[in-house]
C-alpha positions as CSV (number, residue, x, y, z in Angstrom):
1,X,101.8,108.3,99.3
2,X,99.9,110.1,101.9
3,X,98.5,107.6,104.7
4,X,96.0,109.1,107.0
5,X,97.2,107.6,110.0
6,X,94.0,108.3,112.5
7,X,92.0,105.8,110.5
8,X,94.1,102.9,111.8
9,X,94.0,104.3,115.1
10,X,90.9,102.1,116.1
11,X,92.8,99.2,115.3
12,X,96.0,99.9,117.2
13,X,95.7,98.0,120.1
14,X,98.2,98.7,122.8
15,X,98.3,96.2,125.3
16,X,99.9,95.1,128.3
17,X,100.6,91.4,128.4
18,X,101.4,89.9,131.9
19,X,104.5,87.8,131.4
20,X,103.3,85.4,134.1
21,X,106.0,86.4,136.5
22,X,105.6,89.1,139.6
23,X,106.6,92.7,137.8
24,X,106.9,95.1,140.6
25,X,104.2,98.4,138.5
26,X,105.9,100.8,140.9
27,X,109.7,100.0,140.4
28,X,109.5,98.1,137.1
29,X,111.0,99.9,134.2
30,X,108.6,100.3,131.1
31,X,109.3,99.5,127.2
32,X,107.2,100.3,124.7
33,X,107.6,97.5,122.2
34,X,105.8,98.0,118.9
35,X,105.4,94.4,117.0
36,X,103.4,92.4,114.2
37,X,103.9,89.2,116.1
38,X,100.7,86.8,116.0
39,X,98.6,88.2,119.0
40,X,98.6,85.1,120.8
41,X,102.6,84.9,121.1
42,X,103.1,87.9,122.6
43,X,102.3,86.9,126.5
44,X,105.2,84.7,125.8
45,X,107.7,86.5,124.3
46,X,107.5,88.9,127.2
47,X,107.7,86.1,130.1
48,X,110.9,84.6,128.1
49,X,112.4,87.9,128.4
50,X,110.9,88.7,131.8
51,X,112.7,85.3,133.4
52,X,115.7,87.2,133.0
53,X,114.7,91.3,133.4
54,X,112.0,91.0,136.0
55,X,112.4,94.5,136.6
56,X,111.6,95.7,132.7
57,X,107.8,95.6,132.0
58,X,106.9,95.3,128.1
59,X,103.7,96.9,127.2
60,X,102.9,95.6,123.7
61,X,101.5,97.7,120.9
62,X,100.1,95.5,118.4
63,X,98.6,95.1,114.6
64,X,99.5,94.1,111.1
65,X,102.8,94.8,109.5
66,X,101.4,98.0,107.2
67,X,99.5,99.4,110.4
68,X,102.4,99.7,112.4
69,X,105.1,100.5,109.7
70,X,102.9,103.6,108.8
71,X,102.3,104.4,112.8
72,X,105.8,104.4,113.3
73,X,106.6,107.0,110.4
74,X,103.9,109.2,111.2
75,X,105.6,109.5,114.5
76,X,109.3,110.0,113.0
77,X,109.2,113.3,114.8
78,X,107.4,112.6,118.3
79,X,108.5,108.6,118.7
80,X,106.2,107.1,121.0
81,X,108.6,103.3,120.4
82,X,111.2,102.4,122.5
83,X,111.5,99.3,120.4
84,X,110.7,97.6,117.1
85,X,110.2,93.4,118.4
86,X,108.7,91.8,115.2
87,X,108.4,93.4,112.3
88,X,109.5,93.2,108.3
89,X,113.0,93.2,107.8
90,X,111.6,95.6,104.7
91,X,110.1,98.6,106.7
92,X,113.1,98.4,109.2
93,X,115.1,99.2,106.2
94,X,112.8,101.7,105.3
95,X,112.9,103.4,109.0
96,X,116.7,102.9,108.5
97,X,116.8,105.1,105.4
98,X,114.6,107.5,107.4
99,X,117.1,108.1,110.3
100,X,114.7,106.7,112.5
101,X,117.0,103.7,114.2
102,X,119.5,103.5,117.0
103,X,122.8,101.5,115.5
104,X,123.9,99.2,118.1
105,X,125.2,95.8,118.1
106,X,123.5,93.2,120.6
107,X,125.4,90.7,122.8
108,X,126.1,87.4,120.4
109,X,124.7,88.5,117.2
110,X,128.1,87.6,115.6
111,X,126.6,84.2,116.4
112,X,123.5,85.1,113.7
113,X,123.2,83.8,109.9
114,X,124.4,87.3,108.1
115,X,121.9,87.1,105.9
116,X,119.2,88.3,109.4
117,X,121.5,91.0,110.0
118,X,122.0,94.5,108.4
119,X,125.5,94.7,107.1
120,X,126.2,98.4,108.9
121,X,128.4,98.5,112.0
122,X,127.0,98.5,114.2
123,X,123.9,97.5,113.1
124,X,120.8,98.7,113.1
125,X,118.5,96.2,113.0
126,X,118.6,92.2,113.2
127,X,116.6,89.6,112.1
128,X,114.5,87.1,113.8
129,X,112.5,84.6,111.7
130,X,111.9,84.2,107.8
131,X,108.1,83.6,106.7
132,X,107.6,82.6,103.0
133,X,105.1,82.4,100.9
134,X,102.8,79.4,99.6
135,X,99.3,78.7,98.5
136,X,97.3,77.0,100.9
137,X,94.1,75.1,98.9
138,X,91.3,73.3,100.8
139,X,90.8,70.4,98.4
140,X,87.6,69.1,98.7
141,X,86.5,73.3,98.4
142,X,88.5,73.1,95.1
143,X,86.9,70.0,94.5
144,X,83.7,70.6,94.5
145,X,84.3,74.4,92.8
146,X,85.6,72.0,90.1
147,X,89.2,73.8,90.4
148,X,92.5,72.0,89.2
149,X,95.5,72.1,91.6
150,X,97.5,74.9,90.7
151,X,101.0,74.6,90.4
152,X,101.8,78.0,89.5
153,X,101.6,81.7,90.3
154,X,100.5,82.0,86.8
155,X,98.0,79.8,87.1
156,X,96.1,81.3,89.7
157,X,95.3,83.8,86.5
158,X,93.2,80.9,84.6
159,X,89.4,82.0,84.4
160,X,88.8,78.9,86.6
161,X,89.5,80.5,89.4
162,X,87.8,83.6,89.2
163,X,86.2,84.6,92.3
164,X,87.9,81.4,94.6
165,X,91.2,83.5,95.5
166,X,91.8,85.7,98.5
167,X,95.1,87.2,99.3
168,X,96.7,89.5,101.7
169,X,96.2,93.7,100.8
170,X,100.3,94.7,100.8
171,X,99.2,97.9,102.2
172,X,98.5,96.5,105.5
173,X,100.0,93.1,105.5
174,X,103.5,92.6,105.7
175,X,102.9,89.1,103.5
176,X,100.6,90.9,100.9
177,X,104.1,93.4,100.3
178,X,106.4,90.4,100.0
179,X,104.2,88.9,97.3
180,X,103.7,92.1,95.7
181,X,107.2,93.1,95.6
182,X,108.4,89.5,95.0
183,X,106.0,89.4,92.1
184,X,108.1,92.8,90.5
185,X,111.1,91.1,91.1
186,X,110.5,88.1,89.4
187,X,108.2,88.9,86.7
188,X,110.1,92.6,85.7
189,X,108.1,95.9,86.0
190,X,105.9,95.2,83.6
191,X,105.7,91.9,83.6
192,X,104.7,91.7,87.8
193,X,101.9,94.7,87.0
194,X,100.1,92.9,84.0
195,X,100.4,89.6,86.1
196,X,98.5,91.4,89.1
197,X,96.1,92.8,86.7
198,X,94.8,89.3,85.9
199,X,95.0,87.9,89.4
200,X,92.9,90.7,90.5
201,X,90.1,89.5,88.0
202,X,90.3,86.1,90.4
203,X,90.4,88.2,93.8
204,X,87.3,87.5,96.1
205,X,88.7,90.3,98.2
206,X,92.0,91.4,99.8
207,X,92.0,90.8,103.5
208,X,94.2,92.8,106.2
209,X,96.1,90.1,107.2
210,X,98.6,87.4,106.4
211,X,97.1,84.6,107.9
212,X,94.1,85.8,107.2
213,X,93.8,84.2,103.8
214,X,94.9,80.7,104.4
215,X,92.5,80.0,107.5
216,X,89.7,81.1,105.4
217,X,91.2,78.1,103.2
218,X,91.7,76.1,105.9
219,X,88.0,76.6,107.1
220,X,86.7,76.1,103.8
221,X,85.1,79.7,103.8
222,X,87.7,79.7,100.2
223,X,89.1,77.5,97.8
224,X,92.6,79.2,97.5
225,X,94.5,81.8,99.9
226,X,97.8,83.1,99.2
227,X,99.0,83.1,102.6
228,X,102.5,81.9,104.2
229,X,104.0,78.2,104.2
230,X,104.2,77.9,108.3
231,X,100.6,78.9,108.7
232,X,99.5,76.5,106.0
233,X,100.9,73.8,108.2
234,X,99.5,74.4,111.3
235,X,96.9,74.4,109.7
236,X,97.3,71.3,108.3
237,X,98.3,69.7,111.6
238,X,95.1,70.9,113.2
239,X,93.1,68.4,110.6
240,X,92.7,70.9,107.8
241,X,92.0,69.6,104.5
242,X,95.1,71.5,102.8
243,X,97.2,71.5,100.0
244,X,100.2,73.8,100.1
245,X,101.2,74.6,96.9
246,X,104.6,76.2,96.8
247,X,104.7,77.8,92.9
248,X,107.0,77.0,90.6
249,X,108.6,80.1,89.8
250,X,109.5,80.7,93.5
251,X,108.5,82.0,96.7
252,X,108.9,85.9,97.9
253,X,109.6,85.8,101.8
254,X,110.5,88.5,104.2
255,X,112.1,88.2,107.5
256,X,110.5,89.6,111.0
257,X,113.5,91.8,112.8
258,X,114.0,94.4,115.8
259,X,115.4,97.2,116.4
260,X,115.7,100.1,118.9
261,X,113.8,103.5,118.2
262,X,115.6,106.2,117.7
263,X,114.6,108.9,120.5
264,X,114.4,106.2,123.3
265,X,114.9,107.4,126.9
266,X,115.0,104.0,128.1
267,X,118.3,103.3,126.1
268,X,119.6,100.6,128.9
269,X,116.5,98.5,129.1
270,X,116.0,98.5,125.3
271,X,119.6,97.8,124.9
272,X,119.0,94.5,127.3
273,X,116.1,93.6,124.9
274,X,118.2,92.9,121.8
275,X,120.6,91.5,123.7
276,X,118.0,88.9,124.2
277,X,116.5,88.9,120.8
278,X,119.0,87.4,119.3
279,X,119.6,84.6,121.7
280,X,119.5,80.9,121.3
281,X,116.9,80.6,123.8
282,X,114.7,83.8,122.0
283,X,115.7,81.7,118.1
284,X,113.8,78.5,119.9
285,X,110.8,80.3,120.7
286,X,110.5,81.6,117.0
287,X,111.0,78.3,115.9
288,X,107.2,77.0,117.5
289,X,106.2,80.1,114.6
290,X,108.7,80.3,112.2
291,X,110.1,77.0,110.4
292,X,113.4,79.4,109.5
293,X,115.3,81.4,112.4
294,X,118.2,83.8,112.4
295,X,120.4,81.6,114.5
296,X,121.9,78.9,113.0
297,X,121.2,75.0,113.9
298,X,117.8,76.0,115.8
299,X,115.0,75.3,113.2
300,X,113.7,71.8,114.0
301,X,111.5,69.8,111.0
302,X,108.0,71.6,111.1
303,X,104.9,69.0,110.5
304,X,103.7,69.6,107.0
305,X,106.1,72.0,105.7
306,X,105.9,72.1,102.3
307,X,109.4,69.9,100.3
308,X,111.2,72.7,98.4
309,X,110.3,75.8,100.1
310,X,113.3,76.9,101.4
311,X,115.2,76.3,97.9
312,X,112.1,78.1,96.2
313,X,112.8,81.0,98.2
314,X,114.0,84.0,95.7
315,X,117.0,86.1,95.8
316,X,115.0,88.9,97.8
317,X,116.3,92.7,96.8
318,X,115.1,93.7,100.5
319,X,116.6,97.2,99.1
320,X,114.5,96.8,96.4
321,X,111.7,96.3,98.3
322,X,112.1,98.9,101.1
323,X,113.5,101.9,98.5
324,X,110.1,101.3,96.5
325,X,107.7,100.8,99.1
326,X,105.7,103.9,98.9
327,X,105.6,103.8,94.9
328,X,104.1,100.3,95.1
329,X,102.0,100.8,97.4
330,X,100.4,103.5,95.4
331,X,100.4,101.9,92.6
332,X,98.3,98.6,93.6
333,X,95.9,101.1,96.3
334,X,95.4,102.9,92.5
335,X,95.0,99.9,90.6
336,X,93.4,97.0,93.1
337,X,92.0,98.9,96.0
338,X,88.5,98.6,95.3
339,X,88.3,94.8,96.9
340,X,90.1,95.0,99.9
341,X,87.7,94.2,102.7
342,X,86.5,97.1,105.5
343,X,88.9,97.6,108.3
């Protein structure tokens, strides 16, 4: 799959965040840090980091998972990255495969859960946080629309619910590809493709964003978004009317991860930004996103969280996923393309 990458380039924003704290512009050392991380977290990631390197300045560049996994490879042989801070753990593996990441092995991430960190040594990439997927339905939308709960993936193909789901396009959304590729995992080939075919029948539209879907739900704009669990319930804690439905054939999920960019000539500074990715204090500040973190013992209880999610959560082949990320992507731009909204 081709992907012209100039028509993303009005929606690549690169900014620089202030971390709050004096950076020196003429003696600060810059990183370009490419990341998928909520807009609004991204002032504090860089102060957390800046409390302890004053002297490296982080200019952010910023979209949704698919944007910036396709930037990245279009610039495989002219890396404009220093770093990867936030991103699916399945296009890392994909840049992996590509040659495109510099191995190395940060300060305490012997200290991670295994499962966040690939199993090469050294490594080239670790993981940060884990976001799952869920339902999220506004139930007096549902209601009204005359909708039953669903309780089921499967369900969400009923007739009933034609035209009252949105979901995430996989081709720019990091949680659209985890459904999409959990769905081929769970359902078979076959199987995951003819169940698409009759959700699509129910799509409203595919947005180009995660969250996207679920505070449509949450505004009442939509009955149903397939979204992720954590931004159902904050949601939820902000006074929205929400159900969140986690299905009962399971949950795909993905984890966000980092990595350093192949090509880098700021190899020192991006070297003392893993070291204080994987942190304890770095693992806390997921947690006020991410209900599951890399390093064990952190997660605290998150308001709202659905019961069951984490035991819901499949057996993800992130191989799988990565090694079959182009052909799938084809596949559901061929097949479903033709509601995704304008971007």
């Amino acid at each position: 799959m081709k992907i012209d990458i100039s028509k993303y380039a009005s929606g690549v924003a690169a900014l620089a965040i202030a971390s709050g704290l004096a950076v020196n512009a003429a003696s600060a050392e810059t990183l370009t840090v490419y990341t998928a991380v909520e807009a609004e977290d991204l002032a504090k990631y860089a102060a957390a980091f800046n409390a302890h390197h004053p002297d490296i300045e982080i200019k952010w560049v910023r979209d949704s998972t698919g944007i910036v996994t396709a930037k990245l490879l279009a610039e495989k042989d002219n890396p404009q990255a220093d770093v990867v801070w936030g991103l699916a753990g399945t296009s890392l593996i994909l840049l992996k495969g590509e040659g495109m990441l510099e191995p190395y092995a940060p300060k305490g991430v012997k200290d991670l859960d295994a499962k966040f960190v690939d199993s090469a040594t050294p490594p080239s990439w670790v993981g940060m946080d884990a976001w799952v997927a869920s339902v999220c339905v506004n139930i007096p939308e549902a209601e009204a629309a005359g909708l039953p709960m669903p309780a089921s993936w499967k369900d969400l193909t009923k007739p009933v619910y034609k035209g009252h789901v949105i979901m995430p396009n996989p081709a720019s959304s990091g949680t659209g590809f985890l459904d999409v590729s959990s769905w081929l995992q769970m359902f078979g080939e076959e199987g995951g493709w003819s169940y698409m075919d009759g959700l699509h029948d129910n799509i409203a539209r595919y947005t180009h964003s995660g969250s996207k879907p679920c505070k449509l739900a949450a505004a009442g704009e939509i009955p149903i978004g397939v979204s992720f669990a954590f931004r159902g319930a904050k949601s939820k804690a902000a006074g929205a009317p929400l159900e969140i439905i986690v299905p009962s054939e399971g949950v795909g999920w993905d984890m966000e991860a980092a990595a350093i960019v192949k090509g880098t000539d700021a190899m020192g500074a991006a070297q003392k930004l893993m070291d204080f990715i994987v942190t304890k204090e770095a693992n806390e500040m997921y947690n006020a996103g991410y209900a599951v973190v890399a390093y064990p013992g952190v997660a605290k209880p998150v308001e709202h969280f659905p019961e069951g999610l984490v035991d819901a959560m499949i057996d993800n082949d992130f191989d799988f996923a990565a090694k079959n990320r182009k052909s799938i992507l084809a596949e559901w731009q061929k097949r479903y393309d033709s509601k995704s909204e304008a971007k």
